[in-house]
DRENDO-1510 file (C-alpha; in Angstrom, 1 decimal, always signed):
<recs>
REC; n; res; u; v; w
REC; 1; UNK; -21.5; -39.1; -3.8 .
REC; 2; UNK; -21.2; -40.8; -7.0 .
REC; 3; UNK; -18.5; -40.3; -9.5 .
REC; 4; UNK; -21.4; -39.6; -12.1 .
REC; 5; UNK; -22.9; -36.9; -9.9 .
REC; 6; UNK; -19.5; -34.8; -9.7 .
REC; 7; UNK; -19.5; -31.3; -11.7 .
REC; 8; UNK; -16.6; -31.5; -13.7 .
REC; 9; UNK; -16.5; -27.3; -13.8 .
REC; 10; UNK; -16.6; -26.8; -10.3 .
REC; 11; UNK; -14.7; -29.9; -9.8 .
REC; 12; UNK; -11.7; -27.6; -12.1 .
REC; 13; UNK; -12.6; -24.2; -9.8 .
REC; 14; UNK; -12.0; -26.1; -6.6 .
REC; 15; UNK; -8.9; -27.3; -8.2 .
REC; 16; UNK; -7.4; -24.1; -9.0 .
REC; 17; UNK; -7.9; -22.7; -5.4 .
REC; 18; UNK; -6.1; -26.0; -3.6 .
REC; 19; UNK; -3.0; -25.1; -6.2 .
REC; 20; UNK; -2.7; -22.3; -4.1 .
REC; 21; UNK; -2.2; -24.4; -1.1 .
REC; 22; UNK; +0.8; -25.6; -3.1 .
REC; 23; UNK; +2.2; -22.5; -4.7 .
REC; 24; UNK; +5.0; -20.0; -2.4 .
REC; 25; UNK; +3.9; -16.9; -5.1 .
REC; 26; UNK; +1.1; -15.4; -7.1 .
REC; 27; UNK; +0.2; -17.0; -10.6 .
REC; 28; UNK; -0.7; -16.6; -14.1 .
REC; 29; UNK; -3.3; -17.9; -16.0 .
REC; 30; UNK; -0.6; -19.9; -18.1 .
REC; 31; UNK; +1.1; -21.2; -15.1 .
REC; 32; UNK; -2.6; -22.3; -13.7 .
REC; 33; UNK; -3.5; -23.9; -17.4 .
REC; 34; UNK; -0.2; -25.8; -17.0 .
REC; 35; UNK; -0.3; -26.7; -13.3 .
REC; 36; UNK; -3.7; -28.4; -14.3 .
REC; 37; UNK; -3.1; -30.0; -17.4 .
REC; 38; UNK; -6.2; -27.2; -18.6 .
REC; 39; UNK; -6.6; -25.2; -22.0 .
REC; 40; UNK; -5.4; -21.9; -21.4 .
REC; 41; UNK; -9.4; -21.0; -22.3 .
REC; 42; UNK; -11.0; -22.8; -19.7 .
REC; 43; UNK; -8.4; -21.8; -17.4 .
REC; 44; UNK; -9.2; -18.3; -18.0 .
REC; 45; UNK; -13.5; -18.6; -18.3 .
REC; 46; UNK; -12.8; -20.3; -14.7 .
REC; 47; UNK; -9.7; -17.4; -13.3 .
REC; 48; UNK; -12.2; -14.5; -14.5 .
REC; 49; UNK; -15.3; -16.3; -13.1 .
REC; 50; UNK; -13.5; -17.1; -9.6 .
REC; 51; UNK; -12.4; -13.6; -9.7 .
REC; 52; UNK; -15.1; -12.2; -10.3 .
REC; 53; UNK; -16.7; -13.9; -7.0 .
REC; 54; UNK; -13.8; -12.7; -5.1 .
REC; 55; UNK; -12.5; -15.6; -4.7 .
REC; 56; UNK; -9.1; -14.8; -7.1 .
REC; 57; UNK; -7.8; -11.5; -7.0 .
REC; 58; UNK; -5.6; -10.5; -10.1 .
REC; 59; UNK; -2.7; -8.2; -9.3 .
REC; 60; UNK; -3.3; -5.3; -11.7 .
REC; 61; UNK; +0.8; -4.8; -11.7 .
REC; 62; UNK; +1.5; -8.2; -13.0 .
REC; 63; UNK; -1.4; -9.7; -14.0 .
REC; 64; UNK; -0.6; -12.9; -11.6 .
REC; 65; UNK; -3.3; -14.3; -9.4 .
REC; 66; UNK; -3.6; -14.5; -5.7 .
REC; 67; UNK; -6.7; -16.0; -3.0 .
REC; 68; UNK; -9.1; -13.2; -2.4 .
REC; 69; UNK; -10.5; -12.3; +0.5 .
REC; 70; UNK; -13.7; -13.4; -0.1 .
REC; 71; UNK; -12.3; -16.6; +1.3 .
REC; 72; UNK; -11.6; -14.4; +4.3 .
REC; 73; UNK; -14.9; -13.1; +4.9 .
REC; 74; UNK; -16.4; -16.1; +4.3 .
REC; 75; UNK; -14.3; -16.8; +7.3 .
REC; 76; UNK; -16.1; -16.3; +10.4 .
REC; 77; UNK; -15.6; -20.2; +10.4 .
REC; 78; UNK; -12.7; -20.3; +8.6 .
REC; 79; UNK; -10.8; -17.8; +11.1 .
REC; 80; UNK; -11.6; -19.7; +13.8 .
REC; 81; UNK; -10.5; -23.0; +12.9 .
REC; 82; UNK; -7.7; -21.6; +11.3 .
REC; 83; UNK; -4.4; -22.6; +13.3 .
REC; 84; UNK; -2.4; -19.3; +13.6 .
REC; 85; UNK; -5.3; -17.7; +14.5 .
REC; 86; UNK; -6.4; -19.7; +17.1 .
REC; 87; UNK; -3.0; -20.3; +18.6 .
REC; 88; UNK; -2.5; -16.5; +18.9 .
REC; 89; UNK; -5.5; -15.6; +20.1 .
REC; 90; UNK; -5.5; -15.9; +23.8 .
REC; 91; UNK; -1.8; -14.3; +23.5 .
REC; 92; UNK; -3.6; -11.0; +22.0 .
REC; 93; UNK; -5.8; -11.0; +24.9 .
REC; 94; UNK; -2.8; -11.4; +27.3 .
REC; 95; UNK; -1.8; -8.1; +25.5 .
REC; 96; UNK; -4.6; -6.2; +25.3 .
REC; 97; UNK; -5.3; -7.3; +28.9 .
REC; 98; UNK; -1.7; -6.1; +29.5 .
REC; 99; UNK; -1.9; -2.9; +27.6 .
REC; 100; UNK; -5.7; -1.7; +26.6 .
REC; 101; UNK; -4.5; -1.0; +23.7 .
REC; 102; UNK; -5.6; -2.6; +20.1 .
REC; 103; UNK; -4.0; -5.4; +19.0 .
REC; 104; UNK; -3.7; -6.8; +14.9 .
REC; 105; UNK; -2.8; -10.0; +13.7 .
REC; 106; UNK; -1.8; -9.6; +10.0 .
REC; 107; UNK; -0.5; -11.5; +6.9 .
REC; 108; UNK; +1.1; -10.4; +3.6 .
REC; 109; UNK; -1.1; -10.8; +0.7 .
REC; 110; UNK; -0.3; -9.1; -3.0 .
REC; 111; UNK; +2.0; -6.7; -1.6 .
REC; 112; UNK; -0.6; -5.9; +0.8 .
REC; 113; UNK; -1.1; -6.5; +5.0 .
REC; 114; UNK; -4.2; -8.1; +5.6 .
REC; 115; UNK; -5.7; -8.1; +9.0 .
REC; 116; UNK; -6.7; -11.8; +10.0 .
REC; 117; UNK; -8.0; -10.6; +13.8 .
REC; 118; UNK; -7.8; -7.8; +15.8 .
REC; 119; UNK; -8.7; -7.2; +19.7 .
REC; 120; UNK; -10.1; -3.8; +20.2 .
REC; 121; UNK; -8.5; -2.6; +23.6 .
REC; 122; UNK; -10.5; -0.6; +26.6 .
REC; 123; UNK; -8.7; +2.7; +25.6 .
REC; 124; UNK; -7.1; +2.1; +22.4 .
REC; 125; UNK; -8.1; +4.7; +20.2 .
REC; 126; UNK; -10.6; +4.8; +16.9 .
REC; 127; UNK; -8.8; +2.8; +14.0 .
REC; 128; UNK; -10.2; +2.2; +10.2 .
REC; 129; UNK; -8.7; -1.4; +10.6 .
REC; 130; UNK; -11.0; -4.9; +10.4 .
REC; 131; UNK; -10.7; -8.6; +9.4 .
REC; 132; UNK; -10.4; -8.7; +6.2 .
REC; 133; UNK; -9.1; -5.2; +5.6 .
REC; 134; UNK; -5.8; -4.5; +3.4 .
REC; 135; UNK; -3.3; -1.3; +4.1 .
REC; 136; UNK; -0.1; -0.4; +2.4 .
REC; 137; UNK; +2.9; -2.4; +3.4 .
REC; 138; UNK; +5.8; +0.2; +3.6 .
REC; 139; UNK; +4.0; +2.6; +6.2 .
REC; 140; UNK; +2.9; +0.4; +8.6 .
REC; 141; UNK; +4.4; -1.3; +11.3 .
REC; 142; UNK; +3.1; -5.1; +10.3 .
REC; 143; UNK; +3.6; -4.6; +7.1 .
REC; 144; UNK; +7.7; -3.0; +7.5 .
REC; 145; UNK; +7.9; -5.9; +9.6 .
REC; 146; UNK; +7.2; -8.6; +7.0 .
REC; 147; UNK; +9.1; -7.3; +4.1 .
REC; 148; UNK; +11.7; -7.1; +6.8 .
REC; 149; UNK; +11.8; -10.6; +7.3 .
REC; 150; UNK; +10.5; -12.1; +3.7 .
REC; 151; UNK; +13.2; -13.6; +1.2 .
REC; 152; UNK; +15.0; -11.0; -0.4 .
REC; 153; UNK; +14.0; -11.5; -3.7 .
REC; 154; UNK; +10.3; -11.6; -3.3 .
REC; 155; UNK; +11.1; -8.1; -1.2 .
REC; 156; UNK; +12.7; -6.6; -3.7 .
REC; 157; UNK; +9.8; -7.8; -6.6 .
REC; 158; UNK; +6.7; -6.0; -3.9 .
REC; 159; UNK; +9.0; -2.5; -3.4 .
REC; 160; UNK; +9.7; -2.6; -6.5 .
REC; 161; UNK; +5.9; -2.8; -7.5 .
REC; 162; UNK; +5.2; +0.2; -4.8 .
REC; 163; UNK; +6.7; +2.5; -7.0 .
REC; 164; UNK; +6.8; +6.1; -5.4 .
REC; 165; UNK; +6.0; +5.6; -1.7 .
REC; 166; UNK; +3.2; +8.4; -0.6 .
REC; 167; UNK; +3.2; +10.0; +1.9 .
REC; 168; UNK; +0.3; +8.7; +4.5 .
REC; 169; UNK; +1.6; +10.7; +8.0 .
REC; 170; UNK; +3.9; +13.2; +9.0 .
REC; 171; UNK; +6.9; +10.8; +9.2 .
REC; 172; UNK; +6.2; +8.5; +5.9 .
REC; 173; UNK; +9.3; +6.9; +4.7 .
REC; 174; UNK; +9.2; +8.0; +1.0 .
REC; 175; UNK; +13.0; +7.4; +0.0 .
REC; 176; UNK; +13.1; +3.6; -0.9 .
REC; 177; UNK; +17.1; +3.8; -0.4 .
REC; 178; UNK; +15.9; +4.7; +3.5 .
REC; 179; UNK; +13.5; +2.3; +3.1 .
REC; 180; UNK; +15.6; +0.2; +2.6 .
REC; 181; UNK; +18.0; +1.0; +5.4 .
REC; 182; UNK; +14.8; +0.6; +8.0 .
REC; 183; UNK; +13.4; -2.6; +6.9 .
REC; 184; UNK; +17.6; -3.8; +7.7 .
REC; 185; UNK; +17.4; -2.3; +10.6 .
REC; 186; UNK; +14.3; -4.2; +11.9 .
REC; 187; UNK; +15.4; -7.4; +10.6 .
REC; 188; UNK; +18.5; -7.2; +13.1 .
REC; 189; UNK; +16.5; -5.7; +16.1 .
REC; 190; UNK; +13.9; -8.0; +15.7 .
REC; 191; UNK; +10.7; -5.2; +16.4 .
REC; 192; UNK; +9.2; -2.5; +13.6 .
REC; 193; UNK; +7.9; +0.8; +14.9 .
REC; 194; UNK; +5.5; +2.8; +13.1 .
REC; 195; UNK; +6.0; +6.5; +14.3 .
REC; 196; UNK; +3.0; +8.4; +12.7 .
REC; 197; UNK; +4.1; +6.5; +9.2 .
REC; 198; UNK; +0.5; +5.4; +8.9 .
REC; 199; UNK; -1.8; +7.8; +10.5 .
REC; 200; UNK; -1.0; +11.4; +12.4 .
REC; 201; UNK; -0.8; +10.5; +16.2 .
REC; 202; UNK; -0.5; +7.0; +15.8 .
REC; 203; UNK; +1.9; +4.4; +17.1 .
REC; 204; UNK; +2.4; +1.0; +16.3 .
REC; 205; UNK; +5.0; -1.9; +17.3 .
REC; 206; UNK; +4.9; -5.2; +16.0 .
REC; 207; UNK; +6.8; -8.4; +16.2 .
REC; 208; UNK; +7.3; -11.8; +13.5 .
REC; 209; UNK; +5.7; -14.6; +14.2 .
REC; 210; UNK; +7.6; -17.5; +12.8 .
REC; 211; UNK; +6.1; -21.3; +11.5 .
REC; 212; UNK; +8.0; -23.9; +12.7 .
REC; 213; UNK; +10.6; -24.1; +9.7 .
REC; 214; UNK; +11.8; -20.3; +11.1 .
REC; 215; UNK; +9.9; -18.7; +8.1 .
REC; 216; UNK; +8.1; -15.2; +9.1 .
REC; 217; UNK; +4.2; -15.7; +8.0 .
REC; 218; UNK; +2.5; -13.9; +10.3 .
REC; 219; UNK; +3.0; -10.1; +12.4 .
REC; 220; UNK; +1.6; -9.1; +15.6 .
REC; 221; UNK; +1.4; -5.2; +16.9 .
REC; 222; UNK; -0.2; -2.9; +19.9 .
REC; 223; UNK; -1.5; +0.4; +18.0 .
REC; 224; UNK; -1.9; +2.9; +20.0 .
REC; 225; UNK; -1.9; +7.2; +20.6 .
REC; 226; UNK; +1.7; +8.5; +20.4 .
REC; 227; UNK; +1.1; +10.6; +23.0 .
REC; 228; UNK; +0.6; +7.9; +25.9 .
REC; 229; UNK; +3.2; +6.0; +24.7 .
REC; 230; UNK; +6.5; +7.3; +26.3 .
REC; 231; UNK; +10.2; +6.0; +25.5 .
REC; 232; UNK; +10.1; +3.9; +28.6 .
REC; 233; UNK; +5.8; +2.6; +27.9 .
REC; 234; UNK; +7.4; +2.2; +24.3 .
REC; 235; UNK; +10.8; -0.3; +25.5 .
REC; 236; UNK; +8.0; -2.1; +27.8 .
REC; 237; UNK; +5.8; -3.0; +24.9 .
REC; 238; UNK; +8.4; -3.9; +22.1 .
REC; 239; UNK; +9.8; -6.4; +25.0 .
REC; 240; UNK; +6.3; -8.3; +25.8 .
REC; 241; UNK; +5.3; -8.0; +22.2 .
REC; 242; UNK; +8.7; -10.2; +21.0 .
REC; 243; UNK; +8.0; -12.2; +23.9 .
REC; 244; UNK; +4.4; -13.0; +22.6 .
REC; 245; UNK; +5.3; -13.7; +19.2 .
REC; 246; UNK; +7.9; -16.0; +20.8 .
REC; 247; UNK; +5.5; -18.1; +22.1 .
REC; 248; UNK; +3.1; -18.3; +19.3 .
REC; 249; UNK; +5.6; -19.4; +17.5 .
REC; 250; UNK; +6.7; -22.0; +19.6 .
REC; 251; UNK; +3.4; -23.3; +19.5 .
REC; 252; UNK; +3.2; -23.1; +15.6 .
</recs>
């Protein structure tokens, strides 16, 4: 295609989503403007229009901008090309071959866990969870286990943010001090447990999956009923579940 033919306004929307590719953090429409060498108007006509797609989302905390999962569920394609994804995939089957039980892959996105694929296990029982989806991070196994292992101050900016922690199950973590205290503790034993934090009856171990600089981005857990998972089923599966996330990220 022809220089001439190119549409400079969604030449500048395409150009703000790649400066995500560049950016470690959420940003702000002056930040973006900058970045881009764009008035802060135009930025913002093409921010509100992208977010209005779904393509941004704006964090109503902060006001800072972050992908949106519209680029996600465009991603039947995108999931499967995409590299983590792809490289942990026939290790989730090996676990839910393993286990029959369900298995997540998630990210951290806004302060939230996203779900980027999940295996549905043989008699893993009914979960509200799908591609795409988004749950709190302080309840939840995946999510406890990336602000575990995130840098400290980008931690402290998302608990912060939280504000009072509700309570979702019977045992909900609701004191941030104690919060605080678990998210250590799982950053030295290397597995998160969610003991009915999340949902009544429901119990999840997960596991960081590391890029090849030794940076967390991903987390990998086996969900399953409390009640069928005994202390000696629950040592079994925090074991084979480091050792998968291991070995996706050795191949990462």
């Amino acid at each position: 295609m022809s220089e001439g033919r190119i549409i400079q306004s969604v030449a500048r929307a395409l150009n703000i989503l790649e400066l995500f590719e560049r950016s470690s953090s959420d940003l702000s429409v002056t930040e973006i403007a900058n970045k881009l060498d764009l008035s802060k108007s135009t930025a913002y006509g093409l921010i509100s229009t992208l977010a209005h797609k779904g393509y941004l989302e704006q964090n109503p905390r902060d006001s800072r901008y972050s992908l949106g999962l519209k680029l996600l569920r465009l991603g039947g394609a995108v999931q499967r090309h995409s590299l983590i994804v792809r490289k942990a995939q026939r290790y989730m089957e090996k676990l839910v071959q393993e286990f029959s039980e369900t298995v997540h892959l998630t990210v951290e996105r806004n302060g939230m866990v996203v779900y980027i694929a999940k295996i549905h296990g043989e008699k893993a029982i009914f979960m509200q969870s799908a591609v795409g989806a988004e749950n709190p991070m302080y309840c939840t196994a995946v999510g406890k286990c990336l602000l575990a292992f995130m840098d400290e101050s980008k931690r402290e900016r998302i608990l912060r943010q939280m504000g009072p922690l509700e309570r979702r199950g019977p045992n909900t973590i609701t004191d941030m001090d104690e919060m605080r205290k678990e998210l250590k503790s799982i950053s030295e034993k290397g597995i998160s447990i969610d003991d009915e934090e999340h949902v009544p009856g429901l119990m999840c171990i997960a596991a960081p999956v590391r890029n090849y600089d030794g940076e967390v981005i991903a987390a990998i857990s086996i969900s399953g009923a409390k009640a069928g998972i005994s202390s000696k089923m629950l040592a079994t599966i925090s074991e084979r579940i480091t050792q998968i996330a291991q070995q996706i990220s050795s191949e990462l």
